[in-house]
MDTraj code that builds the backbone (N, CA, C; nanometers):
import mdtraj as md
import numpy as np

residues = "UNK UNK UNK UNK UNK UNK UNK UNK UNK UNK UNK UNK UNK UNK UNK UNK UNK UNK UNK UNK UNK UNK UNK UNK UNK UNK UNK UNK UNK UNK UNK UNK UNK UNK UNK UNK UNK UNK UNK UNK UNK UNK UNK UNK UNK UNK UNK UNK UNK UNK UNK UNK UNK UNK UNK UNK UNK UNK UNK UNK UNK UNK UNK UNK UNK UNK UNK UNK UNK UNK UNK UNK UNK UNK UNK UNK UNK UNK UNK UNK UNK UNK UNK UNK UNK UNK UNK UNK UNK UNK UNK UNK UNK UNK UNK UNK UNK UNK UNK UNK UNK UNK UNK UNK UNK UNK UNK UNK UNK UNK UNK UNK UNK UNK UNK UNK UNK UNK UNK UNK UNK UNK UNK UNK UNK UNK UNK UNK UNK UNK UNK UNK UNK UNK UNK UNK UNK UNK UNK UNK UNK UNK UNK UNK UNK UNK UNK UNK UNK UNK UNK UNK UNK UNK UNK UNK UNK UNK UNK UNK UNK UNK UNK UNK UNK UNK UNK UNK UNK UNK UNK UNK UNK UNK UNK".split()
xyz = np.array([
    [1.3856, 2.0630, 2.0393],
    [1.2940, 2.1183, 2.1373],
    [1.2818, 2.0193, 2.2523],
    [1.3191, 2.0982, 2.3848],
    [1.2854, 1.9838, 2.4878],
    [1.1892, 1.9577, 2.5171],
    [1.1523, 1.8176, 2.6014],
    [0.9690, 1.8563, 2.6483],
    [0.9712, 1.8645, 2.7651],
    [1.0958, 1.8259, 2.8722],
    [1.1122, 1.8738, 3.0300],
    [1.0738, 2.0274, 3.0879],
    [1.0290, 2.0309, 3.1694],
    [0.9580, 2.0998, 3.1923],
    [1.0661, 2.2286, 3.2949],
    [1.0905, 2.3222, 3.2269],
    [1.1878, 2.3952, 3.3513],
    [1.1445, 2.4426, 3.4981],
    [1.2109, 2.4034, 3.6130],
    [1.1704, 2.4422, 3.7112],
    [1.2460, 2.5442, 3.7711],
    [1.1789, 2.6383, 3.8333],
    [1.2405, 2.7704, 3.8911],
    [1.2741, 2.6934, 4.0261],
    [1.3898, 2.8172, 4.0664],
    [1.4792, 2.8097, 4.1953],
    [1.3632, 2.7619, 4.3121],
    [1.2545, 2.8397, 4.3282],
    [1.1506, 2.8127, 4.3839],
    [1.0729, 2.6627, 4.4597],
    [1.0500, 2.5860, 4.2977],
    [0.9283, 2.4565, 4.3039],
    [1.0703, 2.3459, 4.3669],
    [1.1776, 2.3553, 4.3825],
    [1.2594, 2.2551, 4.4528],
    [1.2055, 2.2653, 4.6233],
    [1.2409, 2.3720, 4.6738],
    [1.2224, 2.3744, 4.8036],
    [1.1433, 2.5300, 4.8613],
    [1.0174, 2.5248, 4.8017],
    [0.8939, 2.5817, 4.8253],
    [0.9228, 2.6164, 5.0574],
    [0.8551, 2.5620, 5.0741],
    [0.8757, 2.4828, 5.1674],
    [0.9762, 2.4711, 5.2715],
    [1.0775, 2.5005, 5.2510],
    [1.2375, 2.5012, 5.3026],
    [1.2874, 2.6318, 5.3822],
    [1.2622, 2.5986, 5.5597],
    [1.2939, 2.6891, 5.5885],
    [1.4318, 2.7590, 5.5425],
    [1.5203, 2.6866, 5.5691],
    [1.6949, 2.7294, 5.5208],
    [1.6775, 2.7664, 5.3549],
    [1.5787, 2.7228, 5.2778],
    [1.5977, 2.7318, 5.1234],
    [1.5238, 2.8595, 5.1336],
    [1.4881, 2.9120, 5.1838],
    [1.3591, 3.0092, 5.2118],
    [1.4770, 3.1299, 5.2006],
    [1.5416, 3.0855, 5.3471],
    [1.6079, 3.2436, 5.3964],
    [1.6933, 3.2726, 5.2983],
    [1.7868, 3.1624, 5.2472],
    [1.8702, 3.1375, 5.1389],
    [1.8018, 3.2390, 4.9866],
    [1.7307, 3.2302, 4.9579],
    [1.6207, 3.2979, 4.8745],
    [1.6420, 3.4610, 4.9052],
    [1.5868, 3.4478, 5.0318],
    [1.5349, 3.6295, 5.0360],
    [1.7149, 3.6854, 5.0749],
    [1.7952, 3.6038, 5.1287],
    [1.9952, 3.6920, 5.0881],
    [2.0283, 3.6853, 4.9618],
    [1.9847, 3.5950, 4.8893],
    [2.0070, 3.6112, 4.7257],
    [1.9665, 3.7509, 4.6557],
    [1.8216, 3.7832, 4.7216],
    [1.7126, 3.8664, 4.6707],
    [1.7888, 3.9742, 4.7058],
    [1.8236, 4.0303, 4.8411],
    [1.9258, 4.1175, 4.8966],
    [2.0457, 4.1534, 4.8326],
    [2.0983, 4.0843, 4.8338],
    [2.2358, 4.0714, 4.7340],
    [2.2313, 4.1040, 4.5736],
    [2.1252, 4.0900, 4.4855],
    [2.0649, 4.1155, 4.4032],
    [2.0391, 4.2808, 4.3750],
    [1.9665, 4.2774, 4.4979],
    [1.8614, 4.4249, 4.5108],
    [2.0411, 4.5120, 4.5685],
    [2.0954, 4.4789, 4.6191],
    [2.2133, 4.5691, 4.6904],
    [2.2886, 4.6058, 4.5274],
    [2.2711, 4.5100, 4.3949],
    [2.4046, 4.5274, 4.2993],
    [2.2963, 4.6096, 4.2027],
    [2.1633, 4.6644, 4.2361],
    [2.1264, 4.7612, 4.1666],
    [2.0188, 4.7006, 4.0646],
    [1.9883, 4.5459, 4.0995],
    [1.9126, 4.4509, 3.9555],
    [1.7731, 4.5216, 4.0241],
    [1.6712, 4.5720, 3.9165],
    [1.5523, 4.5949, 3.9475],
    [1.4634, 4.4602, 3.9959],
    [1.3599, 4.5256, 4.0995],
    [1.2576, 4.4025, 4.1822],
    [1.2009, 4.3512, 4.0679],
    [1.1843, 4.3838, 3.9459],
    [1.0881, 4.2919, 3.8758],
    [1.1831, 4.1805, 3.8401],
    [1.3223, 4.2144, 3.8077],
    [1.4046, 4.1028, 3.7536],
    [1.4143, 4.0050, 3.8435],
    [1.4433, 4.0498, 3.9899],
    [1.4864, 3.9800, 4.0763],
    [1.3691, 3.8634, 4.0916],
    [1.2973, 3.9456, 4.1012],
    [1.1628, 3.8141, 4.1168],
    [1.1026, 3.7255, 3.9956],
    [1.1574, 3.7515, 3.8854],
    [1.1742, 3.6401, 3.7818],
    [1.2878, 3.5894, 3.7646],
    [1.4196, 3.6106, 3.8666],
    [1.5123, 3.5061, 3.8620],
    [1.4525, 3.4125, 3.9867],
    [1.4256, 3.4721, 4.0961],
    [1.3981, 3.3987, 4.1813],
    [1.2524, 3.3450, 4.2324],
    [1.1633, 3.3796, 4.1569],
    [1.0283, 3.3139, 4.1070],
    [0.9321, 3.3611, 4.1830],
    [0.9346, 3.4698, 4.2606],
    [0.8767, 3.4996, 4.3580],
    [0.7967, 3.6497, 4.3282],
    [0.7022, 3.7194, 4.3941],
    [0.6676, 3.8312, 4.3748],
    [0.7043, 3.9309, 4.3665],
    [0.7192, 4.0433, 4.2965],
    [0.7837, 4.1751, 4.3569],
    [0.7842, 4.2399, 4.4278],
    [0.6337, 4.1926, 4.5063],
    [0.6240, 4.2889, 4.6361],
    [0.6980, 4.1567, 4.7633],
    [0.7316, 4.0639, 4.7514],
    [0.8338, 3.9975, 4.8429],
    [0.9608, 4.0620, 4.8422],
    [0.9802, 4.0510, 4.7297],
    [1.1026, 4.1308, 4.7145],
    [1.1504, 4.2782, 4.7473],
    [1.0361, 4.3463, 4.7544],
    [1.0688, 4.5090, 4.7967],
    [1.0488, 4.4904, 4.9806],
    [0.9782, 4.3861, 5.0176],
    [0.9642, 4.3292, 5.2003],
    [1.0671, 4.3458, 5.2305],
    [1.1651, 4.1878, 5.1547],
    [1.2646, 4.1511, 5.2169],
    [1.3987, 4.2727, 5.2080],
    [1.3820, 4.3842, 5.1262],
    [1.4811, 4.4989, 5.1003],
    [1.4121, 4.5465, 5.2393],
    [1.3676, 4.6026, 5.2336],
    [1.2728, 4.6971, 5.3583],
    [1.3263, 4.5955, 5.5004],
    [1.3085, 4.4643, 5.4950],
    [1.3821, 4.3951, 5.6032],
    [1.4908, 4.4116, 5.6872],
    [1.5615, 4.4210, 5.5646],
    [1.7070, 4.4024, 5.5460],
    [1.7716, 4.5321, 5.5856],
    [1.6818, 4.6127, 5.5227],
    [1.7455, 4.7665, 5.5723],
    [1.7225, 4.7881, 5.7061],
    [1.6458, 4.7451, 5.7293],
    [1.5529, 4.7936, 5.9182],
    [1.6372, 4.6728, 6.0656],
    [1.6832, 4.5787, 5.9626],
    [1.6844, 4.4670, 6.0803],
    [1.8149, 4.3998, 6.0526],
    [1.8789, 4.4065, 5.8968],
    [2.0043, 4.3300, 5.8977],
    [1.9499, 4.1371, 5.8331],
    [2.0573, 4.1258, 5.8091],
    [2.0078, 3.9819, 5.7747],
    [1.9338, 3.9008, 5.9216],
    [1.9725, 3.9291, 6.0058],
    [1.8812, 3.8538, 6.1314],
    [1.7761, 3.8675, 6.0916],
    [1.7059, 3.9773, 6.0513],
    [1.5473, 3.9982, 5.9761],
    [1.4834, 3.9514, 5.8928],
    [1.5598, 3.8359, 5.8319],
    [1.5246, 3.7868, 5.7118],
    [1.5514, 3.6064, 5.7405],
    [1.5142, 3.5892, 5.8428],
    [1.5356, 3.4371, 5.9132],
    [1.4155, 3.3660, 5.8908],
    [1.2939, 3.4583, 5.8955],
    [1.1292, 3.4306, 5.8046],
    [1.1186, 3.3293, 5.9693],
    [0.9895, 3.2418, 5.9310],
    [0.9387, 3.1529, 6.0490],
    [0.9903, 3.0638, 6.0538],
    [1.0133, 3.0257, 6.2154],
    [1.0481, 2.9094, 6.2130],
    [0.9541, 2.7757, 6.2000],
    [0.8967, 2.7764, 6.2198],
    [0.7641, 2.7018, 6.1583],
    [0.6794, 2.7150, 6.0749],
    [0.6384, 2.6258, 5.9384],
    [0.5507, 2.6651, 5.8623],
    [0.4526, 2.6863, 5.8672],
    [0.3066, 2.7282, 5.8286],
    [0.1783, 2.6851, 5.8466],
    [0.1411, 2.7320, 5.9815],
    [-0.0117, 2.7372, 6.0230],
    [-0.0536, 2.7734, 6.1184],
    [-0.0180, 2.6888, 6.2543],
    [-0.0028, 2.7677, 6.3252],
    [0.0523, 2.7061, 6.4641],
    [-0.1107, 2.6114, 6.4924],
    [-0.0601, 2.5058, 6.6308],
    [-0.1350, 2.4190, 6.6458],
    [-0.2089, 2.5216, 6.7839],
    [-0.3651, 2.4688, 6.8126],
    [-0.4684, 2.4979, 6.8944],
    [-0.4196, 2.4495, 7.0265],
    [-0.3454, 2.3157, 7.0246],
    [-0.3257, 2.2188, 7.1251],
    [-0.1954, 2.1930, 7.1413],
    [-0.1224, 2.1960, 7.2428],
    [0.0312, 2.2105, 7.2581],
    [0.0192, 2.0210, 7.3443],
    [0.1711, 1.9714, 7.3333],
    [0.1438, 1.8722, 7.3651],
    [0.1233, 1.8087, 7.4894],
    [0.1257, 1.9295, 7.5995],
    [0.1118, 1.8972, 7.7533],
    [-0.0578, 1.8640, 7.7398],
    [-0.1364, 1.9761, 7.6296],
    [-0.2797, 1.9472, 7.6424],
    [-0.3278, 1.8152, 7.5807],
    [-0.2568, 1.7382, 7.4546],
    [-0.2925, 1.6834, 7.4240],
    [-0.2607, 1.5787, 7.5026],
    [-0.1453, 1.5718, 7.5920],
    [-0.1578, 1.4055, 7.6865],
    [-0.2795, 1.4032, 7.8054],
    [-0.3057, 1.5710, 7.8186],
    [-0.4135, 1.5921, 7.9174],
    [-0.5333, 1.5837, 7.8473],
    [-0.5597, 1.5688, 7.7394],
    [-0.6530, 1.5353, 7.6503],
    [-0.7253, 1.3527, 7.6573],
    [-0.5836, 1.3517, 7.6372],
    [-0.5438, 1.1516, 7.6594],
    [-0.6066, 1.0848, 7.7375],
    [-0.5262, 1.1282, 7.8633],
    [-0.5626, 1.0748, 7.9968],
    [-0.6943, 1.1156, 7.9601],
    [-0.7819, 1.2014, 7.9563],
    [-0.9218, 1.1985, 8.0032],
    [-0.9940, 1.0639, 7.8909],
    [-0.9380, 1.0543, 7.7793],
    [-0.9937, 0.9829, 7.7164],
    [-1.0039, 0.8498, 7.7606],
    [-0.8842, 0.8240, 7.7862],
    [-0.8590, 0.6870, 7.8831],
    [-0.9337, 0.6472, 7.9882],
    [-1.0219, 0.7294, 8.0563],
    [-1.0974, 0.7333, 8.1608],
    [-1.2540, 0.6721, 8.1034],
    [-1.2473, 0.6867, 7.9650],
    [-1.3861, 0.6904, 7.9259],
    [-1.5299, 0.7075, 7.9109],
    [-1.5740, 0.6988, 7.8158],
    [-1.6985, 0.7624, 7.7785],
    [-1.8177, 0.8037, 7.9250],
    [-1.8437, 0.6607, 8.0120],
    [-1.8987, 0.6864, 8.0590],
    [-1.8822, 0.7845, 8.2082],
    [-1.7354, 0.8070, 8.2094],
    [-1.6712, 0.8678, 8.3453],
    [-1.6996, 1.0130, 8.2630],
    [-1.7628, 1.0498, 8.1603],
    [-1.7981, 1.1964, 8.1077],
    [-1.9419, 1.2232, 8.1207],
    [-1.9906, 1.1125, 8.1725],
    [-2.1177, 1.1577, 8.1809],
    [-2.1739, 1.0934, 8.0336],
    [-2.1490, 1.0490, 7.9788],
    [-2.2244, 0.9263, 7.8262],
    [-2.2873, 0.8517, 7.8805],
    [-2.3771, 0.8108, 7.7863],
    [-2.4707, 0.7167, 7.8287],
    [-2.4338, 0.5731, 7.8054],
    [-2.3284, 0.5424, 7.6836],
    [-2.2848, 0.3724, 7.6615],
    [-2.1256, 0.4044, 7.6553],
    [-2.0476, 0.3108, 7.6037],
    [-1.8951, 0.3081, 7.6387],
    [-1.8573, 0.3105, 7.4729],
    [-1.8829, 0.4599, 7.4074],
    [-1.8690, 0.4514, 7.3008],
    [-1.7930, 0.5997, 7.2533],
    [-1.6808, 0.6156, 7.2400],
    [-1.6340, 0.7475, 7.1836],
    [-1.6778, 0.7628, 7.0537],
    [-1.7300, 0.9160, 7.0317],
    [-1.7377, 0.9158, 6.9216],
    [-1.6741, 1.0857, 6.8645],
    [-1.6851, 1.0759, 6.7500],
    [-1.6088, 1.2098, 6.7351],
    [-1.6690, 1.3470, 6.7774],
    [-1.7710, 1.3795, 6.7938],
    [-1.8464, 1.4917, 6.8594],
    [-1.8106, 1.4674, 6.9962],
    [-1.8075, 1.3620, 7.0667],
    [-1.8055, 1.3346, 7.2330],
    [-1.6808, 1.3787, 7.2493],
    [-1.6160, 1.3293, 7.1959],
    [-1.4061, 1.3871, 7.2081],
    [-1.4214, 1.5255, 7.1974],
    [-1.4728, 1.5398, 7.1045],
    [-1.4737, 1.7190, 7.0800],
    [-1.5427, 1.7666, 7.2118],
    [-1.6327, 1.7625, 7.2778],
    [-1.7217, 1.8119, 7.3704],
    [-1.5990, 1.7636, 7.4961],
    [-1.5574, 1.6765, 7.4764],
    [-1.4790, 1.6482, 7.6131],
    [-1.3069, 1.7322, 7.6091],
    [-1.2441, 1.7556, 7.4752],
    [-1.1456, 1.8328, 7.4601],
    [-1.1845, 1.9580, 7.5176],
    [-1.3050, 1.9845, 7.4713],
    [-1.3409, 2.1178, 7.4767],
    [-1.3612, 2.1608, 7.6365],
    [-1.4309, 2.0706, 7.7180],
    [-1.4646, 2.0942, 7.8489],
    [-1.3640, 2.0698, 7.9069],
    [-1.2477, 2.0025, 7.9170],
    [-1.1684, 1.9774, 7.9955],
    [-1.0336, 2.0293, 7.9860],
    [-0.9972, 2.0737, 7.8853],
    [-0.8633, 2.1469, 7.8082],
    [-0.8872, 2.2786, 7.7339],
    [-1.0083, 2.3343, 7.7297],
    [-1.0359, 2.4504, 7.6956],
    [-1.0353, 2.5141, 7.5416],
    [-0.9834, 2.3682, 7.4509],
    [-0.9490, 2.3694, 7.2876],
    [-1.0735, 2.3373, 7.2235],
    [-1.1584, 2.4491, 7.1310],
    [-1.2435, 2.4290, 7.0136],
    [-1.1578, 2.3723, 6.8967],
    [-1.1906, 2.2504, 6.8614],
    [-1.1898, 2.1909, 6.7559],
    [-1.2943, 2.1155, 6.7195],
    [-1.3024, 2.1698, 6.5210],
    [-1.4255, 2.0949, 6.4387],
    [-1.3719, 1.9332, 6.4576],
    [-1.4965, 1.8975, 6.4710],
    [-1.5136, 1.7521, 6.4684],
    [-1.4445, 1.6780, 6.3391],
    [-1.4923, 1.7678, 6.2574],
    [-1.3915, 1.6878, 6.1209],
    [-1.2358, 1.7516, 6.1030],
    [-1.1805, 1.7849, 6.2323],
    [-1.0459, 1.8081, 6.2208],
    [-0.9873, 1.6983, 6.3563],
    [-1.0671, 1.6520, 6.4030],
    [-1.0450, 1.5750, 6.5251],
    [-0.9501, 1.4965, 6.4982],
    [-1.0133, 1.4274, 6.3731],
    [-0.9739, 1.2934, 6.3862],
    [-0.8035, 1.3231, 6.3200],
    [-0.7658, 1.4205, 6.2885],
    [-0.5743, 1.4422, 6.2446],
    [-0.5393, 1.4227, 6.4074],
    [-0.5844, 1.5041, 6.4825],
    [-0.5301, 1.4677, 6.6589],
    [-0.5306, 1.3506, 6.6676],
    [-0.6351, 1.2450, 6.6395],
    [-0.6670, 1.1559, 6.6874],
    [-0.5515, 1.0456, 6.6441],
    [-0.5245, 1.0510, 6.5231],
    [-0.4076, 0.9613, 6.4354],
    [-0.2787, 1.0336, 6.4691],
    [-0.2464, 1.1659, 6.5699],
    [-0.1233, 1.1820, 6.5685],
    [-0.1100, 1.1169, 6.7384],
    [-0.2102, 1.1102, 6.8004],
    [-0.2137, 1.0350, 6.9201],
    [-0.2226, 0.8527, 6.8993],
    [-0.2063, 0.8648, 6.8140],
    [-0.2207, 0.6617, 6.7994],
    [-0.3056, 0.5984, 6.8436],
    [-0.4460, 0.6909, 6.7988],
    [-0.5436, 0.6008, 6.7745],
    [-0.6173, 0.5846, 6.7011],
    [-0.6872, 0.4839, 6.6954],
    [-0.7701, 0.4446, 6.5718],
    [-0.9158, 0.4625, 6.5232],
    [-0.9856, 0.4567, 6.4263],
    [-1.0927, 0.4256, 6.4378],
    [-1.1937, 0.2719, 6.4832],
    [-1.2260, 0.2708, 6.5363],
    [-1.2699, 0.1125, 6.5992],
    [-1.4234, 0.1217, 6.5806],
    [-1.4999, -0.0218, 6.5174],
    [-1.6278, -0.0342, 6.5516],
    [-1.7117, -0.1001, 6.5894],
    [-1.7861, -0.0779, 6.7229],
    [-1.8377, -0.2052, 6.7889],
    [-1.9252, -0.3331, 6.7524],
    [-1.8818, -0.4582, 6.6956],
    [-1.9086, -0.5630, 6.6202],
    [-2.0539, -0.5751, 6.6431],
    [-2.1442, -0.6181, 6.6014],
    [-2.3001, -0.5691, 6.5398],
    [-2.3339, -0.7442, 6.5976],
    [-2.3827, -0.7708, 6.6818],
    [-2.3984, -0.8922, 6.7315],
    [-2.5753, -0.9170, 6.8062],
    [-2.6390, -0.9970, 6.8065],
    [-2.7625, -1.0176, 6.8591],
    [-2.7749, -1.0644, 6.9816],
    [-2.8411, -1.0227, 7.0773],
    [-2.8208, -1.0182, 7.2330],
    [-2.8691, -1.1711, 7.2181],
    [-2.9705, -1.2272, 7.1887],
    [-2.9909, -1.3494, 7.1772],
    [-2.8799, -1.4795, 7.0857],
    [-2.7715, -1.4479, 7.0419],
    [-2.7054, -1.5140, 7.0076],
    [-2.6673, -1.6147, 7.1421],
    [-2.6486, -1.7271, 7.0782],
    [-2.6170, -1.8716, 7.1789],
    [-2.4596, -1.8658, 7.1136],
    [-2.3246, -1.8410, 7.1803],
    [-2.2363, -1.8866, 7.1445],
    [-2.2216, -2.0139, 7.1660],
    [-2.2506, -2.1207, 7.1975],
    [-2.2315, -2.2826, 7.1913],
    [-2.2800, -2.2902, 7.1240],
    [-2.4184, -2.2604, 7.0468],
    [-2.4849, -2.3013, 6.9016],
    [-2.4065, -2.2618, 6.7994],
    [-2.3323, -2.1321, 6.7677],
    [-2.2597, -2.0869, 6.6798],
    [-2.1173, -2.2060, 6.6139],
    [-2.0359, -2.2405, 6.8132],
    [-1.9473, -2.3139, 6.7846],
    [-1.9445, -2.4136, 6.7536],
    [-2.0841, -2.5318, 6.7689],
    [-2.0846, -2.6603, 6.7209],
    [-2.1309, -2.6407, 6.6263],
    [-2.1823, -2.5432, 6.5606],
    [-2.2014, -2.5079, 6.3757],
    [-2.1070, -2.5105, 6.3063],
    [-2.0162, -2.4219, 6.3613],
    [-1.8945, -2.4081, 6.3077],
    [-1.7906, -2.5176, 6.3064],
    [-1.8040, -2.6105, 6.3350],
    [-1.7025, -2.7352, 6.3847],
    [-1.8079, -2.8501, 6.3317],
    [-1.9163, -2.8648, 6.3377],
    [-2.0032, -2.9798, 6.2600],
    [-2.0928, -2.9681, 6.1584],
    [-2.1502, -2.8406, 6.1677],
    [-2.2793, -2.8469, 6.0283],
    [-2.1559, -2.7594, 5.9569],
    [-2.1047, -2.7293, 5.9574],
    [-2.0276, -2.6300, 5.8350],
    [-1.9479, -2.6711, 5.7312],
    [-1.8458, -2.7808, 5.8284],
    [-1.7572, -2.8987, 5.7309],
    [-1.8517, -2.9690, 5.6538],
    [-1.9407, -3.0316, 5.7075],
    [-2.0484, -3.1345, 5.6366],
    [-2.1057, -3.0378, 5.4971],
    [-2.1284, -2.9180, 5.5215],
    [-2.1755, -2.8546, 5.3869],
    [-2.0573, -2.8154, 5.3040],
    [-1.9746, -2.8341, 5.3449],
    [-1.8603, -2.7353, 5.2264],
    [-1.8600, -2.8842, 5.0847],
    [-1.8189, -2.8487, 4.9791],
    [-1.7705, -2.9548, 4.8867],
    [-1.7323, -3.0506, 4.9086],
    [-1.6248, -2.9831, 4.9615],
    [-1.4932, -3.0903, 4.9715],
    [-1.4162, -3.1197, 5.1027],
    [-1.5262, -3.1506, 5.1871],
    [-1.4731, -3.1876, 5.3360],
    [-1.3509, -3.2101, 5.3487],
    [-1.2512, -3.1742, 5.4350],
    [-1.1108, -3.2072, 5.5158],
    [-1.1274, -3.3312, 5.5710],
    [-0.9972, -3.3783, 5.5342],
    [-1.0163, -3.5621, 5.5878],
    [-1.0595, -3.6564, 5.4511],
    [-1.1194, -3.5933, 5.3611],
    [-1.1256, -3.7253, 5.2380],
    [-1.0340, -3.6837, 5.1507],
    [-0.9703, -3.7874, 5.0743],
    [-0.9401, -3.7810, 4.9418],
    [-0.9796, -3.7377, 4.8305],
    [-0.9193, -3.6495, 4.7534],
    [-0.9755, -3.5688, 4.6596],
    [-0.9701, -3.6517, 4.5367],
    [-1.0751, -3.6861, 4.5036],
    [-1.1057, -3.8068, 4.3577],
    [-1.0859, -3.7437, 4.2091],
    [-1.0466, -3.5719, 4.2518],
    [-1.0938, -3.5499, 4.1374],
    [-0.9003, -3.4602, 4.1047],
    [-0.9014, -3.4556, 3.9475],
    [-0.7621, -3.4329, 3.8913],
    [-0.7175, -3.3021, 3.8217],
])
top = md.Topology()
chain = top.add_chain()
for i, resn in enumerate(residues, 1):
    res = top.add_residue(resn, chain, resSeq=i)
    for name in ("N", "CA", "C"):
        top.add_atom(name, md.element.get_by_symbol(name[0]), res)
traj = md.Trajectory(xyz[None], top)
């Protein structure tokens, strides 16, 4: 008894435009030598009502009809002329939109895609645009307006060595 798991014609290339079309001329070729749709679609892993489509296709249109999409999945909101026109505005920044500090944030992008390029997108889909445009998430370092940077740096260069263990510059006594 094996314990590998058999995989149909299917779970290889789900996915595959060329494995796709390849599929539904098999299905054709199949359905043309007289094999009933239920068989066909348990050799080829697929539904029976795909299978009675792609006949109905085939009859109406010829194999050109059976070329399926050229793209998978839902087309995009934003084509890429909008998204460099997206860009540029971003580049201009927060406060050239009318913001009050110099801070993008993901609702503000959205409000500014939206006003200036005419594209509704949820805020929690932003950020896939945002990483296919090469950028990042960034966050503005949390600092006290009263900080003395000269107090910080002669801390850091004199009281800091003096507290560590094992100051730089002595010999280590120990084995």
């Amino acid at each position: 008894m094996s314990t590998l798991k058999r995989t149909s014609p299917t779970t290889v290339a789900k996915r595959d435009p060329a494995a796709m079309r390849q599929r539904r001329l098999k299905a054709v070729k199949l359905f043309a030598q007289g094999v009933i749709k239920a068989d066909i679609a348990r050799r080829l892993g697929v539904s029976r009502q795909s299978v009675g489509r792609w006949a109905v296709q085939h009859a109406q249109g010829g194999e050109k009809a059976l070329t399926g999409a050229t793209r998978l999945g839902r087309k995009p909101k934003a084509d890429t002329a909008t998204l460099r026109r997206f860009e540029a505005e971003l580049l201009k920044g927060p406060e050239a939109h009318g913001f009050a500090n110099n801070l993008w944030t993901l609702k503000r992008m959205r409000d500014v895609l939206e006003r200036t390029c005419g594209v509704k997108l949820h805020s929690r889909y932003l950020w896939h645009v945002m990483r296919a445009l090469r950028w990042s998430p960034q966050r503005p370092q949390a600092r006290a307006r009263e900080r003395d940077e000269a107090a910080v740096l002669k801390w850091r260069r004199h009281t800091w060595p003096a507290l560590k263990k094992s100051p730089q510059g002595k010999a280590l006594d120990r084995v």
